[in-house]
TORSESE-561133 format. One record per residue (C-alpha): chain; z negated, y, x negated. Coordinates in pm, whole numbers, plus 50000, padded with zeros to 5 digits. Layout:
 c    pz    py    px
 A     Z     Y     X
...
! end
This chain:
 c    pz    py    px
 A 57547 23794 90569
 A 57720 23757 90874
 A 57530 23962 91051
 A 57539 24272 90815
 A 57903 24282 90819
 A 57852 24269 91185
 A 57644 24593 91167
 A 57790 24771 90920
 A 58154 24760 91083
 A 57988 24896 91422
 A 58137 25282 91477
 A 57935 25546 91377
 A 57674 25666 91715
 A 57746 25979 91898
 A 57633 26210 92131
 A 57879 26374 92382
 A 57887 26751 92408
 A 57872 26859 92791
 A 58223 26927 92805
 A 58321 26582 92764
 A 58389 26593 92351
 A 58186 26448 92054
 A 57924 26588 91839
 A 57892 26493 91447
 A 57697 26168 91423
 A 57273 26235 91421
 A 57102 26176 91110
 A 56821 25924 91112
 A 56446 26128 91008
 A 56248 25834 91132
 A 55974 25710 90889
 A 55736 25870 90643
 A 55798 26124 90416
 A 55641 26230 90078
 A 55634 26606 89974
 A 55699 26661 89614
 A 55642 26984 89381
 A 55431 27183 89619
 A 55427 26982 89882
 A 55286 26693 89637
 A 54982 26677 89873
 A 55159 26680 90200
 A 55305 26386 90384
 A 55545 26429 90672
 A 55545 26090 90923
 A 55816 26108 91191
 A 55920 25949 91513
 A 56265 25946 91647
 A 56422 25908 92028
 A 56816 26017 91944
 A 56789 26351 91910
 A 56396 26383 91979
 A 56181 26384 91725
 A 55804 26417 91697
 A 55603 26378 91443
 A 55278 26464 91238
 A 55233 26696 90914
 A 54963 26606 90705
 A 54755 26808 90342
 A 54449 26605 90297
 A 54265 26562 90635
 A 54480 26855 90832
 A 54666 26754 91102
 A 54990 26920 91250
 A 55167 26814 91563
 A 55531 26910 91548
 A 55835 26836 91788
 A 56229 26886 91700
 A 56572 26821 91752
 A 56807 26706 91571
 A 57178 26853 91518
 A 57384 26656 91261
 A 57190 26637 90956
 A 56963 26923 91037
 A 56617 26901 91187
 A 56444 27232 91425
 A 56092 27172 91462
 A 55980 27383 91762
 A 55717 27703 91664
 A 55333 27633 91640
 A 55083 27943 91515
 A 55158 27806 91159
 A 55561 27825 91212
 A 55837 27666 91259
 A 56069 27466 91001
 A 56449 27367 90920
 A 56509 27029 90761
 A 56804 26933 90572
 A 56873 26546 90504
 A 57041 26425 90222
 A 56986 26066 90128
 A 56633 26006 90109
 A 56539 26385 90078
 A 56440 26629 90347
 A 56505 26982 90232
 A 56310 27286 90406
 A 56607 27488 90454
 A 56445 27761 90660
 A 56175 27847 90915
 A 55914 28083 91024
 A 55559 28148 90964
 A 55361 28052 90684
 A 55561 27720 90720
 A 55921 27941 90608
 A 55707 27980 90265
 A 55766 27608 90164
 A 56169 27715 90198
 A 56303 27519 89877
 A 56047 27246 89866
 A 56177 26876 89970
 A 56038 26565 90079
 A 56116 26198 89929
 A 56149 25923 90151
 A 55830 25672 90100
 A 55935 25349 89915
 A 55575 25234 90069
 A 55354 25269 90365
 A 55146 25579 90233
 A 55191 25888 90021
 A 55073 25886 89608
 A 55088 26233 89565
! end
């Protein structure tokens, strides 16, 4: 118990801005990801360094490679030939928020945080 108060009463991580100031704290996207709606067959598992994130996009035995940043709560993943994407978090949802490609076309559609170690959907 101890050591959760411990934790939960350390200050907020941030990043500094070049000129010397502080950015808004970076949202955590680490872990594995379940599409739902449209993206029911999709899975989205991803790997986090600070503000570095890679990860791996995944509709039944397709494989996509994508890399990103993060900026607050917001998620770039740099463009592949199938597009690029912009992911909101909120909670334990990822919103597509925007993008290019054929990627931008799943604009809308979120992904649930897994409450396991794989995907149901």
């Amino acid at each position: 118990m101890a050591l959760l108060l411990a934790v939960t009463a350390l200050p907020t991580a941030q990043a500094e801005t070049p000129s010397g100031g502080r950015e808004a704290p970076v949202a955590a996207f680490d872990g594995l990801w379940c599409g739902t709606g449209l993206l029911h067959e999709f899975s989205l598992q991803l790997s986090q360094q600070q503000q570095d994130v890679q990860g791996t996009l995944v509709r039944r035995e397709r494989r996509r490679e994508l890399e990103g940043r993060v900026e607050g709560a917001t998620l770039h993943t740099q463009a592949t030939r199938h597009g690029s994407l912009v992911l909101e978090r909120a909670g334990d949802k990822l919103r597509v928020t925007g993008g290019d490609g054929l990627l931008a076309m799943a604009r809308g559609a979120t992904f649930q945080r897994a409450s396991g170690a794989a995907c149901t959907g």
